[in-house]
Residue, then its C-alpha position, 0 to 999 in steps of 0.5 A: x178410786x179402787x184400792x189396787x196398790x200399783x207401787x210395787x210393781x212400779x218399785x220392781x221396774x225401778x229396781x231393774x232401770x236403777x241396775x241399768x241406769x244407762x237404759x233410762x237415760x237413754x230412753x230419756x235423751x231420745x225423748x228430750x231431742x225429738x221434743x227440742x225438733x218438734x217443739x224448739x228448746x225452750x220448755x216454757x213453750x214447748x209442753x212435751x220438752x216440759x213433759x220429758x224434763x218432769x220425767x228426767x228430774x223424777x229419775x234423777x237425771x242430773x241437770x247439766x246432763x238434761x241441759x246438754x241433751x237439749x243444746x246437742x238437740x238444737x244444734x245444726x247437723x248429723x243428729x239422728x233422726x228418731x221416730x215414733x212407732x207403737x206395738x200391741x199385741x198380747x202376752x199369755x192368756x191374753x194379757x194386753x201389752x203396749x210397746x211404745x218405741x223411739x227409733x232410727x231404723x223401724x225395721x229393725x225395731x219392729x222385728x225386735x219386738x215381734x220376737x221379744x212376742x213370739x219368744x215369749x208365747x205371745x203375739x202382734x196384734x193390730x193398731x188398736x186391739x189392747x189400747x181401748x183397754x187402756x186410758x191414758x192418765x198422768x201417774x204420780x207415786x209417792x212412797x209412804x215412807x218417804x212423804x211426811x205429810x198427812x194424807x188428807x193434806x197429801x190428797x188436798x195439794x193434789x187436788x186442788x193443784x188439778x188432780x182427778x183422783x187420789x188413793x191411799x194403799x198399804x205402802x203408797x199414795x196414788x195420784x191421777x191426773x189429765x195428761x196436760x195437769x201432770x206438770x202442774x200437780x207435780x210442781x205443787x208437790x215438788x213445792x211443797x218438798x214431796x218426794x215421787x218415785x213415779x211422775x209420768x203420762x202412762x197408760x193405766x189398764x181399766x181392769x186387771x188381769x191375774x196370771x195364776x200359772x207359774x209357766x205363763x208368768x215366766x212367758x210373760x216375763x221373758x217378752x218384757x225383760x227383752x223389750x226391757x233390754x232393746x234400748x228402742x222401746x221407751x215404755x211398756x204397758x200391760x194389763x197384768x197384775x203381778x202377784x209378789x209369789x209368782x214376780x220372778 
């Protein structure tokens, strides 16, 4: 694939989930309980409870935490009831955004978020207006300076775990994958003791849009720091290409 190097942007979010862990392990104990409803609690038959228990290990959500989340989830009464709800729209100079969102009020959430737009000179589109520019992939990162093993060795494992595609960059290794081999790439990985700072279904922009504008990078990153904060939004997705001079 192109040599367009995704680990900094990736380590950037990181660097602002780390500096609110609480967030992350939110979004992620909403997903395990909608994954046990929909699924049962056992993640040998259930792929989206496997799926969400991959993302919580590879965000070092500790085990006995992950194991509660489920047992609460399965238990009878007075849980909440979380729903599903996906937002596009676009940021400035058209730059294509996702927001995907877990929520018990959808009122409150759409709100939230058709401000996080508006305060960032942005707008809500309709369904299906910035998703056809998105291809939804498995994404494993690992980090140069954390793996040991030789990258034709690295790119063999994945492949010939399930992977679709392989890139070496300056500072990272990127692995592609179908949604339904994620789980089977990265236990080959975890196998063979490779360290991942990213292991996740996502949304990966077919093309890549430049912001050259320092005003329009600091529109753009005032909608997506207040989806950051609003603990109902579980990912955010864009076509923006960050340049390390313009990352606020």
């Amino acid at each position: 694939m192109s040599g367009h190097s995704k680990f900094a942007n990736i380590k950037h979010k990181k660097e602002k989930n780390d500096a609110a862990k609480g967030k992350i392990f939110t979004i992620i104990g909403r997903e395990i309980a909608v994954a046990v409803k929909e699924g049962g609690p056992d993640p040998a038959n259930n792929y989206k409870l496997a799926t969400v228990i991959a993302k919580a290990k590879a965000n070092n959500m500790p085990n006995d935490t992950i194991d509660r989340g489920i047992k609460k989830a399965a238990g009878e009464g007075g849980s909440v009831v979380y729903e599903h709800a996906t937002y596009e729209g676009y940021g400035p100079c058209g730059i294509a955004i996702i927001v995907e969102t877990l929520t018990d009020n959808k009122n409150r959430t759409a709100a939230n978020v058709r401000s996080a737009f508006t305060k960032g000179n942005g707008s809500i589109g309709t369904q299906g207006c910035v998703s056809f520019m998105f291809d939804k992939k498995g994404q494993i990162i690992i980090d140069k300076e954390e793996c040991d093993m030789e990258a034709d060795d690295l790119m063999m494992v994945a492949l010939d775990a399930g992977a679709e595609d392989f890139a070496e960059e300056e500072d990272s290794f990127e692995i592609i994958t179908d949604p339904d081999a994620l789980l089977d790439v990265q236990k080959a990985l975890d196998d063979q003791k490779i360290p991942m700072v990213s292991a996740e279904v996502t949304m990966i922009p077919q093309n890549y849009v430049s912001l050259t504008d320092e005003e329009n990078v600091k529109w753009l990153n005032r909608t997506l720091d207040l989806l950051d904060e609003d603990d109902d939004v579980q990912n955010v997705y864009t076509n923006w290409e960050e340049e390390d001079d313009l990352r606020s």
